[in-house]
C-alpha positions as CSV (number, residue, x, y, z in Angstrom):
1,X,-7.8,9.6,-35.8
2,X,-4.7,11.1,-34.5
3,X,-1.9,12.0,-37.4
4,X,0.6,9.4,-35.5
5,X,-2.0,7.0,-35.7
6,X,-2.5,7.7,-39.7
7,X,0.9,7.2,-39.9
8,X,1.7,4.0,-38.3
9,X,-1.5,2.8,-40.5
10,X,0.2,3.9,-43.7
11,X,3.6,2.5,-42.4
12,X,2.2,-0.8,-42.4
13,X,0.4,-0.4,-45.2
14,X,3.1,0.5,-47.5
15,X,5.0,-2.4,-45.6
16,X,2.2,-4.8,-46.4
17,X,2.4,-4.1,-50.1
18,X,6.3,-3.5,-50.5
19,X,6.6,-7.1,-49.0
20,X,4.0,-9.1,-50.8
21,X,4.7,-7.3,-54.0
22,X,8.5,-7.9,-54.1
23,X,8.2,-11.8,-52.7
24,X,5.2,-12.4,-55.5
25,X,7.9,-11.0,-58.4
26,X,4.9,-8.2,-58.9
27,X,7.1,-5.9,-60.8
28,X,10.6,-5.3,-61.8
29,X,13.3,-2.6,-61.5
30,X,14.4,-3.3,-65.0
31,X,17.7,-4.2,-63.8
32,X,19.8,-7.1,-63.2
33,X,18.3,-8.4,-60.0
34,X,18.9,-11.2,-57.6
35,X,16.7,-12.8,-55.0
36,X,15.4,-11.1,-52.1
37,X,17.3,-12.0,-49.0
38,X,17.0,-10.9,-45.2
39,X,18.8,-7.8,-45.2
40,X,16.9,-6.7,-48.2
41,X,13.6,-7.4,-46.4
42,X,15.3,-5.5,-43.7
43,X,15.9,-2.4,-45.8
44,X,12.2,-2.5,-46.7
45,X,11.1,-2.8,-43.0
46,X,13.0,0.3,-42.2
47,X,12.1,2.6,-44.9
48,X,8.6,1.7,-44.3
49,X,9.0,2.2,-40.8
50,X,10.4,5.4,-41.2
51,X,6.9,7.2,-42.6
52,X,6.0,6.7,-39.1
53,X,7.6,9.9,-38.2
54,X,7.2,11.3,-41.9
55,X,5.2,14.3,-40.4
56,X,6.6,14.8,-37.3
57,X,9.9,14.4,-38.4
58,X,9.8,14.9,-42.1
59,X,13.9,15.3,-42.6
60,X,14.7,12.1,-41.0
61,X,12.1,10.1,-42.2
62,X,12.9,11.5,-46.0
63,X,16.7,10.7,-45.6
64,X,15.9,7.3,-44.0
65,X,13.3,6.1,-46.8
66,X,16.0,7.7,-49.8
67,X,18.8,6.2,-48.2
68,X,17.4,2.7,-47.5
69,X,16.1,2.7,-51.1
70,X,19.7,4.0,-53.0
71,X,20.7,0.9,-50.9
72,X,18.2,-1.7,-51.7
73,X,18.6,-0.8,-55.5
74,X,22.3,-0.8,-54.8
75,X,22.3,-4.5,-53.9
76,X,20.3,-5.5,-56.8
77,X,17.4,-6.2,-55.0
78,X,14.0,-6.5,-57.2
79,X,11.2,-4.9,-57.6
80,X,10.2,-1.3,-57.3
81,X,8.0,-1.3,-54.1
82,X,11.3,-0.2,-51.9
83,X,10.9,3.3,-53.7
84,X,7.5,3.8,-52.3
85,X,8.2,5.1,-48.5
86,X,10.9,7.7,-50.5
87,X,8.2,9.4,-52.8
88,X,5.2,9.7,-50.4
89,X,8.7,11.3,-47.8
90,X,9.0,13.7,-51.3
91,X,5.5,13.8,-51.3
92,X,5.1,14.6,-47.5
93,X,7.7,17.4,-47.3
94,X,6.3,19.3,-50.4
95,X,2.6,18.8,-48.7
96,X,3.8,20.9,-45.6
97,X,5.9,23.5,-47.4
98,X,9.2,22.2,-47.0
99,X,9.7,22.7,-50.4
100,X,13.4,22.9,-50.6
101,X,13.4,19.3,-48.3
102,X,11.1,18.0,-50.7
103,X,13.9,19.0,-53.9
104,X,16.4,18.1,-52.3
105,X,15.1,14.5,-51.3
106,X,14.0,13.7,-55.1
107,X,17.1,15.0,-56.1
108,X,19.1,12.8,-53.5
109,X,17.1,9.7,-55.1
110,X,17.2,10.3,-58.9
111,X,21.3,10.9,-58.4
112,X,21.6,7.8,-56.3
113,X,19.6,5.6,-58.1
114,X,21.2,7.3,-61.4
115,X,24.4,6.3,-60.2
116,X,23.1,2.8,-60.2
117,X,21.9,2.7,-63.7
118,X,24.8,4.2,-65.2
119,X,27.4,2.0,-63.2
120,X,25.1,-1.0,-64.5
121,X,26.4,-3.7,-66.6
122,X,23.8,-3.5,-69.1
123,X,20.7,-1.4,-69.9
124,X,17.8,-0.7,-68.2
125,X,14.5,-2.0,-69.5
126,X,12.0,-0.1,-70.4
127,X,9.3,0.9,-66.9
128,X,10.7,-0.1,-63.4
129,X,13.1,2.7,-62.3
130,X,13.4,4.3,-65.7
131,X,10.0,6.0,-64.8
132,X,11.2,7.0,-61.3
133,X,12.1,11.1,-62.3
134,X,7.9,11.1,-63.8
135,X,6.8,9.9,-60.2
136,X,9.6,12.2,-58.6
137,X,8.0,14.9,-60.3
138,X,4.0,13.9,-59.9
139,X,4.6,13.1,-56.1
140,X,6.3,16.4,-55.9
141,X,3.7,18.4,-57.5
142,X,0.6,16.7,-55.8
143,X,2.3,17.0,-52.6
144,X,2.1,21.2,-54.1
145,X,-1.6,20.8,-54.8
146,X,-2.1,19.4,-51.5
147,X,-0.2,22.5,-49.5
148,X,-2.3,25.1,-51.4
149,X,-5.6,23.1,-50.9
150,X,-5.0,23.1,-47.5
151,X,-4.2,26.6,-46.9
152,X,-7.2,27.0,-49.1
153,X,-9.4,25.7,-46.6
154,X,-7.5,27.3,-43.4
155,X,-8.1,30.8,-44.8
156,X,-11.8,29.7,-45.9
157,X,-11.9,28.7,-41.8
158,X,-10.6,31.4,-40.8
159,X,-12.3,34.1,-42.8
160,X,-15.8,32.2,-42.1
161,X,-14.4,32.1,-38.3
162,X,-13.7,35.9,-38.8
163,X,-17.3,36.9,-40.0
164,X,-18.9,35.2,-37.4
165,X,-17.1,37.0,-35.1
166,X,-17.8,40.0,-37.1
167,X,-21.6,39.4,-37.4
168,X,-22.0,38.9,-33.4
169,X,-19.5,42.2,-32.4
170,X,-22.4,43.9,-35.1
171,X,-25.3,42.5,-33.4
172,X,-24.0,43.2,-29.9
173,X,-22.9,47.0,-31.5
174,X,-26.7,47.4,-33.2
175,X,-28.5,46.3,-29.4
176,X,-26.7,48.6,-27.7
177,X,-27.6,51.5,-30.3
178,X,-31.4,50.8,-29.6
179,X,-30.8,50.3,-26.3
180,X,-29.5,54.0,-26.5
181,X,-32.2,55.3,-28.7
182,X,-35.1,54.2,-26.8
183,X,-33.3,55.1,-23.4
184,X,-33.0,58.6,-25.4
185,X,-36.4,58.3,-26.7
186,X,-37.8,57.8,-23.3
187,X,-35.8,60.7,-21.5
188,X,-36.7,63.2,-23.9
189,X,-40.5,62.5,-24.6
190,X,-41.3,62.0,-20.5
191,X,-38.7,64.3,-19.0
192,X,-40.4,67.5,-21.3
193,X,-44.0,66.0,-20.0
194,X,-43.3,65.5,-16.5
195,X,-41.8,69.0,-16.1
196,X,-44.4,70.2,-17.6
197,X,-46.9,68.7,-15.5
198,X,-45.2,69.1,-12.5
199,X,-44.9,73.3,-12.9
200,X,-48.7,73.5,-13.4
201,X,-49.5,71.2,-10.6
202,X,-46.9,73.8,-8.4
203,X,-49.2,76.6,-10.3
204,X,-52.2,74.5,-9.1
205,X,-51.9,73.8,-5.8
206,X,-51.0,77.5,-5.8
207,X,-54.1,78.9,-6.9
208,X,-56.5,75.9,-5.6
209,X,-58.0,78.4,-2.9
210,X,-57.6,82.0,-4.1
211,X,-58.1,81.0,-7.9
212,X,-60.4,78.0,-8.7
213,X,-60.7,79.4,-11.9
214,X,-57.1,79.5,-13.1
215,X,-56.7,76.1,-11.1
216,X,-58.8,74.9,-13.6
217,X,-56.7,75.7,-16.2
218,X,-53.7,74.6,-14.7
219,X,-55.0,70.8,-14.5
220,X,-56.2,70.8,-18.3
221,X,-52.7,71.9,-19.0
222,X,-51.8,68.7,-16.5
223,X,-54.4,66.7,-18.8
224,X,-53.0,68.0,-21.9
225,X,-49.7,67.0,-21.4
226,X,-50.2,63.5,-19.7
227,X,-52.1,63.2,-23.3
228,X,-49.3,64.2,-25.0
229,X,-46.7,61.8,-22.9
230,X,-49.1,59.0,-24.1
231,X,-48.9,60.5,-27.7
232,X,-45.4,60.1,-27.7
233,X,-44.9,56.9,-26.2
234,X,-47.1,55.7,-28.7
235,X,-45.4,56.8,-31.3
236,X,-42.0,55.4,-29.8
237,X,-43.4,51.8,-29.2
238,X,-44.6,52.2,-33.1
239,X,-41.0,52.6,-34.2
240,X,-40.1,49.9,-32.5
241,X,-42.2,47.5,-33.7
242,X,-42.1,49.3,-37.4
243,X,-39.4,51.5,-37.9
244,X,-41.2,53.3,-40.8
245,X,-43.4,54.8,-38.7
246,X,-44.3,58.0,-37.9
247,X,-41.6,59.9,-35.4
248,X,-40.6,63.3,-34.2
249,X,-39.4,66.1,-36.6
250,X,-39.0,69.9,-36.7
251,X,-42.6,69.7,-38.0
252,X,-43.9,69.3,-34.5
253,X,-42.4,72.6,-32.8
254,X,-45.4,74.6,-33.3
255,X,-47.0,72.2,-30.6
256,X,-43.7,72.1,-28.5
257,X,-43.4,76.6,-28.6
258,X,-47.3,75.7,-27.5
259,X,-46.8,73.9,-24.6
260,X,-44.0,75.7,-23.4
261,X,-45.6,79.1,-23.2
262,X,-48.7,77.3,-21.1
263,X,-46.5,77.4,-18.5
264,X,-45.1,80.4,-18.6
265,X,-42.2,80.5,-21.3
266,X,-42.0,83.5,-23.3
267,X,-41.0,82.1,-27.0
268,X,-39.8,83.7,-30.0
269,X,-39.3,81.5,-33.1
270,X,-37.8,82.1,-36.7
271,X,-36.9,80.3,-39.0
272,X,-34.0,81.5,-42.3
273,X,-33.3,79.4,-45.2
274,X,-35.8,77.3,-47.6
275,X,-36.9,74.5,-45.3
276,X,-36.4,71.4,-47.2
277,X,-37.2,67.7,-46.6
278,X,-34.4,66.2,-44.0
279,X,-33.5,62.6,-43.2
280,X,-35.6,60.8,-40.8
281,X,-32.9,60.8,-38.4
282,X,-31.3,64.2,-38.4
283,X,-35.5,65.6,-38.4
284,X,-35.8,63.9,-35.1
285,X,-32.9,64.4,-33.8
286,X,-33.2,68.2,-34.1
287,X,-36.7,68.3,-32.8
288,X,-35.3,66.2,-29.6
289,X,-32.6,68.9,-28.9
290,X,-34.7,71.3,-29.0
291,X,-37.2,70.0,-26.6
292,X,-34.4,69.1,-24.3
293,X,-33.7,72.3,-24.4
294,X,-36.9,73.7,-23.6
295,X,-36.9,71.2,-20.8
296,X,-33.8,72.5,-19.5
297,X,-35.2,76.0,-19.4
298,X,-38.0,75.1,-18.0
299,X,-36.3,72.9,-14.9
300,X,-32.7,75.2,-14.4
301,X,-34.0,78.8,-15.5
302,X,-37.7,79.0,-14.4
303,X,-39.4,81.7,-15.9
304,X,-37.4,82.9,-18.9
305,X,-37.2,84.0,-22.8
306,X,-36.3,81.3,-25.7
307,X,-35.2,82.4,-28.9
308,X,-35.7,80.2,-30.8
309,X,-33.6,79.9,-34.4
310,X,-33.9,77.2,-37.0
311,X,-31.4,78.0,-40.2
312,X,-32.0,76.1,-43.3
313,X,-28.3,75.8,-45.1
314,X,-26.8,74.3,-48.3
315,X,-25.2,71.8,-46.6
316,X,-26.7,71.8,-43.2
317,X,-29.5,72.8,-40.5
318,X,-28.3,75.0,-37.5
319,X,-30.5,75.0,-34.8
320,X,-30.2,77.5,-31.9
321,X,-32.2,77.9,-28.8
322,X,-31.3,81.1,-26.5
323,X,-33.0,82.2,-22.8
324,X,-32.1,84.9,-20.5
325,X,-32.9,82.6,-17.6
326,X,-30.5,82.8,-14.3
327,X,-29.7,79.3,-13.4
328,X,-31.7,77.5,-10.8
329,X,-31.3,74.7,-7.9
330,X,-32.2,71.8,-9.6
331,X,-29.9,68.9,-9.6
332,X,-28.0,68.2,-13.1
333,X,-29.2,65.3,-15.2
334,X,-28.3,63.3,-18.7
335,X,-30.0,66.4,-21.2
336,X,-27.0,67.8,-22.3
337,X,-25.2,64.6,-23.0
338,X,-28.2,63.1,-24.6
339,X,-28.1,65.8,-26.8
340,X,-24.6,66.0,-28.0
341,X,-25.1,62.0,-28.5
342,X,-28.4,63.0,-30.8
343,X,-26.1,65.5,-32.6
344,X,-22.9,63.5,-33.2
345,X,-25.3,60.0,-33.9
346,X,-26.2,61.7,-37.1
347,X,-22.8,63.4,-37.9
348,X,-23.2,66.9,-36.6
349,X,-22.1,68.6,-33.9
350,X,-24.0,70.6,-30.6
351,X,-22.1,73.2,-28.3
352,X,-23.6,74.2,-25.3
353,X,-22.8,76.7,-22.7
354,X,-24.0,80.1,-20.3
355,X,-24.3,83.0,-22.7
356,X,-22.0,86.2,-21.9
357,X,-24.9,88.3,-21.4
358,X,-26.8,85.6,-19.4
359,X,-28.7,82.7,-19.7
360,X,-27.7,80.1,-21.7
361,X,-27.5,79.0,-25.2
362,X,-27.7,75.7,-27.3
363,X,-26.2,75.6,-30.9
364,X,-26.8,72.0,-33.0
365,X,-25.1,71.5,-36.4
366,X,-27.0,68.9,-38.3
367,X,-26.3,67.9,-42.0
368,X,-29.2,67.9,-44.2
């Protein structure tokens, strides 16, 4: 239900009660009173009517419903039901944080109807409007309680909005990192293969007719490495599906120096430092650079030297590949980038550039 509509409902409700309750002598102001006459009723049909607008216009509606009661008491009418609309205004302007509104209403009707008492020919009796400050000050402070419940609940909203927001920016964030890792997974396992494969099937169609013998070789190479393409999606598709599988690591360059002087790569390897266990992520990560590297040789500098260098540090591994290769023809693709992303995924850092001397040279900062 609309808050208008809550309003008119309590309006007539308060109206409802205020009438029967004075007409039925239901309680009593504890003052002098006289009968209930027309403009009395009127008085309560406007105060009432005034909570209409209590939240949409809570100043109005609170000096209405004060005003209309300092007057009803001020006629001597009886009962205490004509207070009612002025404590739930008090009531209403504390509840939406017009504090100083709220004070000054209950201050407006404890004065007025103060003025009354003490201009009064006799006493007061005990209840009726002698209680009127206590339910000044109850009305006051539940309309407090109600403010802070409800901002309460809006921050609860809004922080529970917030994290929802939060969780689906983090699922969106984590799909596109494995869309990345497997795209990176995939480029460096069958770009390394298939440049393989396709130099020894250049060597083989080569050799077919002057060298069967050496052709030979050439398609085990072939054989070799589709194996070894198959090897490593395998081992990429087991990640996926359980990411404590087994993955690529610096163990594995043995095989990699292997393959790349089967076709032709000349390969010198060292390694400085104690070689000590590394995280999952930064061991794969440098075994991918370096056989992006290798690929690169292989596809931009043909036939060529790689020095290769792996340094064990406190803090860090440095891994660098050099070749003496002169650049080739072939068209430029995503290695490079893939491997800076490889680097920086991890927190390290890769520089990559030709070599004064010639050739070019790969250097890959990874903490351990």
């Amino acid at each position: 239900m609309l808050p208008w509509k809550n309003d008119t409902v309590l309006a007539l409700l308060v109206l409802t009660v205020g009438v029967g309750g004075t007409y039925g002598r239901m309680s009593s102001s504890g003052m002098v009173e006289r009968p209930i006459d027309m403009a009395g009723l009127a008085l309560i049909v406007v105060t009432s009517a005034a909570l209409i607008w209590r939240r949409r216009a809570p100043l109005a509606a609170g000096v209405v419903a004060v005003a209309g009661a300092v007057v009803y008491y001020g006629f001597q009418y009886p009962g205490v039901f004509a207070a009612a609309p002025a404590l739930i205004a008090v009531y209403t302007a504390a509840s939406l944080g017009r504090r100083r509104l709220a004070l000054l209403l209950a201050v407006a009707l404890a004065a007025g109807i103060g003025v009354i008492v003490a201009l009064s020919a006799t006493d007061p009796e005990p209840g009726g409007l002698s209680l009127l400050s206590g339910w000044l000050v109850a009305v006051f402070v539940l309309g407090e309680v109600t403010r802070g419940r409800r901002a309460y609940l809006h921050e609860v909203e809004r922080r529970a909005a917030e994290a929802e927001r939060t969780k689906e920016e983090a699922a969106l964030r984590r799909a596109g990192e494995e869309r990345l890792w497997i795209a990176q997974e995939l480029h460096d396992a069958l770009t390394h293969t298939i440049s393989v494969i396709n130099v020894q099937t250049s060597v083989a169609l080569e050799l077919l007719d002057r060298d069967p013998a050496r052709t030979r070789s050439s398609l085990l190479a072939i054989k070799e490495s589709g194996q070894e393409a198959m090897r490593e999606l395998r081992s990429t598709l087991g990640v996926l599906r359980q990411p404590e599988g087994p993955s690529a690591g610096l163990a594995r360059l043995p095989a990699l120096i292997d393959r790349a002087e089967a076709v032709g790569l000349s390969v010198t390897s060292s390694v400085r430092g104690t070689p000590a266990d590394l995280p999952p992520e930064t061991d794969r990560a440098a075994y991918r650079i370096a056989q992006e590297a290798f690929t690169n040789v292989l596809r931009h500098a043909g036939p060529a030297t790689i020095t290769l260098t792996v340094s064990h540090e406190t803090t860090k591994v440095v891994l660098t590949i050099a070749d003496d290769g002169t650049p080739g023809d072939a068209e430029p693709g995503m290695g490079l980038i893939g491997m800076r992303e490889r680097a920086v995924a991890v927190g390290g850092s890769l520089e990559a550039g030709p070599r004064p001397s010639g050739g070019f040279l790969v250097r890959a900062e990874l903490p351990r």
